[in-house]
C-alpha positions in Angstrom: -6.2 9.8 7.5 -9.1 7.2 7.4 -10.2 7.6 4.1 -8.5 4.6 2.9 -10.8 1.9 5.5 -13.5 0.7 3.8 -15.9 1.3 7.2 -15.6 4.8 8.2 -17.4 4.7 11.4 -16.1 3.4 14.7 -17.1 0.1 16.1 -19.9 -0.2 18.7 -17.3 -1.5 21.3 -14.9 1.8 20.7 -18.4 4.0 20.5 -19.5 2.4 24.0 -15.9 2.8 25.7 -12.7 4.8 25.9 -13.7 6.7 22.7 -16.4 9.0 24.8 -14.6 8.6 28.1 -11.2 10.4 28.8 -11.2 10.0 32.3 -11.4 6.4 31.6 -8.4 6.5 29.1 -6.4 8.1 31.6 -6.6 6.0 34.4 -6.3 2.8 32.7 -2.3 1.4 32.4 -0.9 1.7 29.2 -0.6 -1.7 28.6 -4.4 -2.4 29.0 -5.1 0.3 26.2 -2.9 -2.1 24.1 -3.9 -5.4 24.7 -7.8 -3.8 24.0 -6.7 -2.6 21.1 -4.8 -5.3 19.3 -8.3 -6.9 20.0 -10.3 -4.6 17.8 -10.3 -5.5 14.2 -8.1 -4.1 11.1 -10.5 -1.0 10.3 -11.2 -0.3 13.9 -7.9 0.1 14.6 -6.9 2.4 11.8 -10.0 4.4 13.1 -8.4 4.4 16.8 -5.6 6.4 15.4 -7.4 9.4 14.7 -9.4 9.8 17.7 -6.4 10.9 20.2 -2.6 11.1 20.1 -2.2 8.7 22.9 -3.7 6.4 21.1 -1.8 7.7 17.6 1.2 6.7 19.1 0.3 3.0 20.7 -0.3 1.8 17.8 2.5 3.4 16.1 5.4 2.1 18.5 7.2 -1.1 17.1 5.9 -3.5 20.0 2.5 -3.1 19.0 3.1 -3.4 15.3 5.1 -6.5 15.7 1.9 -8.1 18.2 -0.6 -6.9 15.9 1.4 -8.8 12.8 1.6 -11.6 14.9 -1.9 -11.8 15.5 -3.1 -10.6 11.9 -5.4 -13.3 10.3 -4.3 -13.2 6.3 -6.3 -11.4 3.8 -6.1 -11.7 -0.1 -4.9 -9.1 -2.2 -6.2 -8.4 -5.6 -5.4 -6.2 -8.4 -7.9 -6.2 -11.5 -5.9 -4.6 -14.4 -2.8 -2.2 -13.8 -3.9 0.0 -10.6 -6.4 -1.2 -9.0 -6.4 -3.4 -5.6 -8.6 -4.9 -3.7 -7.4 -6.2 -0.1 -10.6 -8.9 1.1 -10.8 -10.8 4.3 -10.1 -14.9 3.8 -13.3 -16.1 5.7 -13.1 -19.9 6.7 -15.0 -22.6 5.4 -17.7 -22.3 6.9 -18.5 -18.2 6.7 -17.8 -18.7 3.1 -21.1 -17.5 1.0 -20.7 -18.4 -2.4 -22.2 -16.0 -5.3 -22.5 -13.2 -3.0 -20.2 -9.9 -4.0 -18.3 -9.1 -0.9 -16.9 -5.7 0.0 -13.5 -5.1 1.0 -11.8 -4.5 3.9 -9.2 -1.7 1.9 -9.3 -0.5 -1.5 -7.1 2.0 -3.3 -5.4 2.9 -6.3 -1.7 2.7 -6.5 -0.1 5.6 -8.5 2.4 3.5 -10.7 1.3 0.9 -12.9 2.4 -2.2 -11.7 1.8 -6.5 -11.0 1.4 -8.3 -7.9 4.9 -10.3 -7.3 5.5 -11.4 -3.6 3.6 -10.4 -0.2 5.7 -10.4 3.0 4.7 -8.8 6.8 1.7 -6.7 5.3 4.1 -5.4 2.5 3.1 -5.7 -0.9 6.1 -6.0 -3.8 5.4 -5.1 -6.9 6.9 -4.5 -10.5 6.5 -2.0 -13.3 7.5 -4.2 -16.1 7.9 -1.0 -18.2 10.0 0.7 -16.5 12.2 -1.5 -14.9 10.7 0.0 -11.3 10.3 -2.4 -8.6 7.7 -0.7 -5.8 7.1 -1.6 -1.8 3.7 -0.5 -0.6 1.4 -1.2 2.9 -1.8 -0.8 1.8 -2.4 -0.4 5.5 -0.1 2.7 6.0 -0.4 3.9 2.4 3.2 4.2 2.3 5.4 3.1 -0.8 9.0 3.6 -2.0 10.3 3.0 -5.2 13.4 0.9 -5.9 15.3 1.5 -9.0 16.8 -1.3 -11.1 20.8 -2.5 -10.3 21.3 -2.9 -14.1 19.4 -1.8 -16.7 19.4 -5.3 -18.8 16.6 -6.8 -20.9 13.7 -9.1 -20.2 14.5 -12.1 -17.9 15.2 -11.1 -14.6 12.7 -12.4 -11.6 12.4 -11.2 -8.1 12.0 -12.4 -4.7 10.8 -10.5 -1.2 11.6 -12.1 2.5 12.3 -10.9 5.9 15.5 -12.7 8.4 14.2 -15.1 10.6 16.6 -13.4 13.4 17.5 -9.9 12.3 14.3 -9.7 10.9 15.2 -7.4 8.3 13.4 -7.9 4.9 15.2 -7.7 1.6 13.9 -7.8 -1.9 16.3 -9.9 -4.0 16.8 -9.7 -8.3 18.2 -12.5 -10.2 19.4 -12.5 -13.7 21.2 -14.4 -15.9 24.1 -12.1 -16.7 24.5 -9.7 -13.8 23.6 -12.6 -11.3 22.0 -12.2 -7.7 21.3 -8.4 -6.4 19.8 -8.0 -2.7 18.4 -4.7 -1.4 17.6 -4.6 2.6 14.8 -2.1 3.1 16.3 -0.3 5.9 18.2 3.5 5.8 20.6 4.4 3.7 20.3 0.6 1.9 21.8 0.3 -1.5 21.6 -2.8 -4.0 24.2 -5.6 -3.4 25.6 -8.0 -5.5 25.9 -11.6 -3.6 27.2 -15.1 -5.0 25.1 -17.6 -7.0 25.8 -21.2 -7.1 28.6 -22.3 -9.6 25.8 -23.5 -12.2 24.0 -20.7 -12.9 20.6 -22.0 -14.7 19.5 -21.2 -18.4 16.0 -21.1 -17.3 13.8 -20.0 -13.9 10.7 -18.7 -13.3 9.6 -15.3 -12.7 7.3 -15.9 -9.9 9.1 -17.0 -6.1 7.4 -18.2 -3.0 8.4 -17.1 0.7 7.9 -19.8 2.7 10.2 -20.4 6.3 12.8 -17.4 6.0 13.7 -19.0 2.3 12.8 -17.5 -1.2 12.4 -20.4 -3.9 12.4 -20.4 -7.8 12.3 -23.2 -10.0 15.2 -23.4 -12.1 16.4 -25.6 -14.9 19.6 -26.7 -15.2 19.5 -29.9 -17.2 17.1 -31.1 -14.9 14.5 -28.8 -12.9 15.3 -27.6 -9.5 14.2 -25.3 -7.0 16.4 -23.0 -5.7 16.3 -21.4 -2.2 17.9 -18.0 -1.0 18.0 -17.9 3.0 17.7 -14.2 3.2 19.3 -14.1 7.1 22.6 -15.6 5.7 22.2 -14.8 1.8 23.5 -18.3 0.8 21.9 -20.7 -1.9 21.4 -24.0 -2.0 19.1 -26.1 -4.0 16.7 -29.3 -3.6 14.4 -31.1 -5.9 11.0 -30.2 -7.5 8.6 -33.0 -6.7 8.1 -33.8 -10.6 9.8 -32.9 -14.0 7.5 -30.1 -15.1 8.6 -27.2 -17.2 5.3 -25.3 -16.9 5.4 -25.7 -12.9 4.8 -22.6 -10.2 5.5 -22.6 -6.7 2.9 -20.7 -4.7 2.7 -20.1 -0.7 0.0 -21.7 0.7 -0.3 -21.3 4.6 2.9 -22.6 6.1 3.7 -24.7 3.0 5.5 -24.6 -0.1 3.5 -25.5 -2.9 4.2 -26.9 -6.7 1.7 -27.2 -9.0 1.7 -28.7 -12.3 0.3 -26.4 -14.9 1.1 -29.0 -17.7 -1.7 -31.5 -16.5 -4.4 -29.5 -18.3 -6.9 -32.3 -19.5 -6.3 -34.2 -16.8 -7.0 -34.0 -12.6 -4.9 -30.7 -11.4 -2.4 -31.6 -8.8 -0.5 -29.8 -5.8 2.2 -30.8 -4.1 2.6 -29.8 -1.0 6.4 -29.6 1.3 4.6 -29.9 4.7 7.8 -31.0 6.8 10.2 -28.2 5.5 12.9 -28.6 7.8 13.6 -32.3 6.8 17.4 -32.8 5.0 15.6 -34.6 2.7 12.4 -32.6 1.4 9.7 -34.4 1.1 6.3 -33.5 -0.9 2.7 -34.1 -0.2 0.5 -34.6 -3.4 -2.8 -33.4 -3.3 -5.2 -33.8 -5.8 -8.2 -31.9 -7.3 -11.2 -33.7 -9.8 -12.6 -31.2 -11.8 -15.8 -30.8 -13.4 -16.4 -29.6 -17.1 -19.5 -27.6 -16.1 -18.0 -26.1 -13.1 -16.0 -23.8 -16.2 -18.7 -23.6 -18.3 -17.9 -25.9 -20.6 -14.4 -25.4 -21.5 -12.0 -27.8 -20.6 -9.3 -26.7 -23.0 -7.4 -24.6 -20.0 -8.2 -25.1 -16.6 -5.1 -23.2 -14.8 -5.6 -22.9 -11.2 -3.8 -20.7 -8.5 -4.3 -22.4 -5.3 -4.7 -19.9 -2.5 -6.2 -21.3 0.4 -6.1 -25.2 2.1 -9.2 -25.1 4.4 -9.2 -27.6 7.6 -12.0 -29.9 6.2 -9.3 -30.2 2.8 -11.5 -27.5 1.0 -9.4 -25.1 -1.7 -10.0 -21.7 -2.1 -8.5 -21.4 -5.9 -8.7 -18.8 -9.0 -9.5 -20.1 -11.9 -7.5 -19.2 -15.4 -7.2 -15.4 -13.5 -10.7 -14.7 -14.1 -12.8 -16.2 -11.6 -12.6 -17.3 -7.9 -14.1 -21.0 -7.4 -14.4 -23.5 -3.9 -13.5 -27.1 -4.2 -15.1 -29.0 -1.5 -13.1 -31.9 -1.3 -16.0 -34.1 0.2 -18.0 -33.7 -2.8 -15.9 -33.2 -5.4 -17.1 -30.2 -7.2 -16.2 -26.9 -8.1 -18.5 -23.7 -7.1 -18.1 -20.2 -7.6 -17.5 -17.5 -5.8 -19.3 -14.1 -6.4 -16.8 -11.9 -4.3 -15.5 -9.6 -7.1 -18.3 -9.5 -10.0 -17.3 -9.6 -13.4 -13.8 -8.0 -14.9 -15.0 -5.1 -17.4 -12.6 -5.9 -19.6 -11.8 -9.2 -20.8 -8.4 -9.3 -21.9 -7.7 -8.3 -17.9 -6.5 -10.9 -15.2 -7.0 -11.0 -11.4 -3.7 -11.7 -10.2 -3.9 -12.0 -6.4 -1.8 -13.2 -3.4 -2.2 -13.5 0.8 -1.8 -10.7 2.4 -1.1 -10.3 6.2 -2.3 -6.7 7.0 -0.4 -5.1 9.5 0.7 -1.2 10.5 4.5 -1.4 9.5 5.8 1.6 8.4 8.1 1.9 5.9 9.9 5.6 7.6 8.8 4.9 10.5 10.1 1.4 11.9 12.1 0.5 9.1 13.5 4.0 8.3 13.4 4.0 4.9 14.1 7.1 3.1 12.2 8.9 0.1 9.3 7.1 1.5 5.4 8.3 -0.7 2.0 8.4 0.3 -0.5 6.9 -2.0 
């Protein structure tokens, strides 16, 4: 059942305590085995559920899940090639070694080939852009279900993946230019649904979304460039603009903020923008910028695309660089390091494509009662 955690052993602190002393276990309230569990790191408590039932089913129940997600400190997730992912913990600033290979925290192969798109509540989405096969997996529970297309229409559709911010149900959602906006709710018995666009459908969006405050955004064009947002609690659209005209932008999550960067700016310093004060009528972006420096990419200038993943206290960046390598931009300084976390890609027409990942124990059958649910 453990196979999956990296660290097969049990802590010290589960070794030293109730692990090797029922008595103990039994005495103490349930609610005290709880709250010393959702103390114990990811891998411990994965371990905790195979060493009694009691304990199986603690961590199982819905309250704990929802604590433990609530106290989960994100990880990155990182897939190098079709089927192969990586989940690593996102140390701060200053535990950060640089040009040291780091082991991961979970690591699996998943048995569909498939790309990263959107990370929500420890739940991973991704797409078979083959097939037409969208997939939900917890690399926690090792649980994944597989959603078939609405349609089956060419190239051009993109995909988003949120959870309610009061029913809490999640719901992947499909756009495309002819059959419009499709949601499916991953709860039993769920089925795709068609719901309404706005009136002025766009010619162009992009493929990637970001989930940021119960919302799902894509930039679209429609004459000018826009971002649309999807509130998944009430399904309804409505749209705001993008900080600047670009055509080659991405939206990304990064922390609590929604976050535009221009991938046009090439030659030039890279820039973020950053919607800090979401709730504001009128949005209002942050920019934040990045000097780069020609040796820090040995030598080549020419394309310097960066995927911000991490804003660090001290105004540090955690970034990957042209989906190859990892690098640190200390902001102080001004310079670019890399990271040695992964090693080298074998091959080198693959790309790192990674997102933040909050681990948790949701179950797919179990507390949201999805059907036809796999083990990976």
């Amino acid at each position: 059942m453990c196979a999956y955690i990296c660290k097969n052993e049990l802590s010290n602190e589960i070794k030293q305590g109730l692990a090797y002393d029922p008595k103990m276990m039994q005495d103490l309230p349930p609610e005290i085995i709880t709250d010393i569990l959702l103390r114990l790191p990811l891998e411990s408590i994965a371990a905790c559920k195979c060493v009694c039932k009691p304990w199986l089913n603690v961590i199982e129940t819905d309250d704990f899940v929802k604590s433990h997600l609530s106290k989960s400190a994100p990880a990155l997730a990182v897939s190098e090639g079709a089927q192969r992912f990586n989940v690593f913990k996102l140390e701060d600033e200053h535990d950060l070694v640089y040009e040291q290979e780091h082991d991961p925290i979970i690591k699996f192969d998943f048995p569909r080939v498939s790309r990263i798109c959107v990370s929500v509540n420890g739940l991973l989405l991704l797409k078979d852009y083959f097939v037409n096969h969208l997939y939900v997996c917890n690399p926690v529970t090792r649980e994944f279900i597989e959603l078939r297309e609405p349609h089956d229409l060419p190239w051009g559709d993109c995909y988003g993946f949120g959870v309610g911010k009061i029913s809490g149900k999640h719901k992947v959602v499909r756009l495309h230019p002819k059959s419009g906006c499709h949601v499916y709710t991953l709860e039993t018995g769920s089925s795709w649904r068609r719901v309404e666009t706005p009136p002025s459908f766009s010619d162009w969006y992009s493929y990637d979304s970001a989930f940021v405050n119960g919302n799902i955004h894509w930039i679209v064009s429609d004459k000018k460039h826009h971002i649309w947002c999807f509130d998944v609690e009430t399904e309804c659209f409505s749209i705001f603009s993008a900080p600047i005209e670009a055509i080659t932008g991405k939206l990304y999550t990064l922390g609590d903020c929604l976050c535009f960067y221009d991938v046009e700016g090439l030659e030039e310093d890279n820039v973020i923008w950053l919607l800090k004060e979401y709730e504001q009528v009128e949005k209002r972006w942050t920019m934040v910028d990045i000097i780069l420096q020609e040796e820090a990419f040995h030598g080549i200038v020419a394309f310097n695309y960066f995927h911000p993943i991490k804003l660090y206290t001290n105004g540090d960046r955690l970034l990957l660089w042209n989906e190859k390598r990892f690098k640190y931009y200390c902001d102080k300084e001004r310079t670019v390091r890399e990271i040695g976390w992964f090693g080298e890609l074998e091959d080198d027409g693959e790309h790192i494509i990674c997102i933040t990942l909050t681990p948790s124990f949701l179950s797919l059958k179990r507390n949201l009662g999805m059907e036809n649910v796999m083990s990976f």
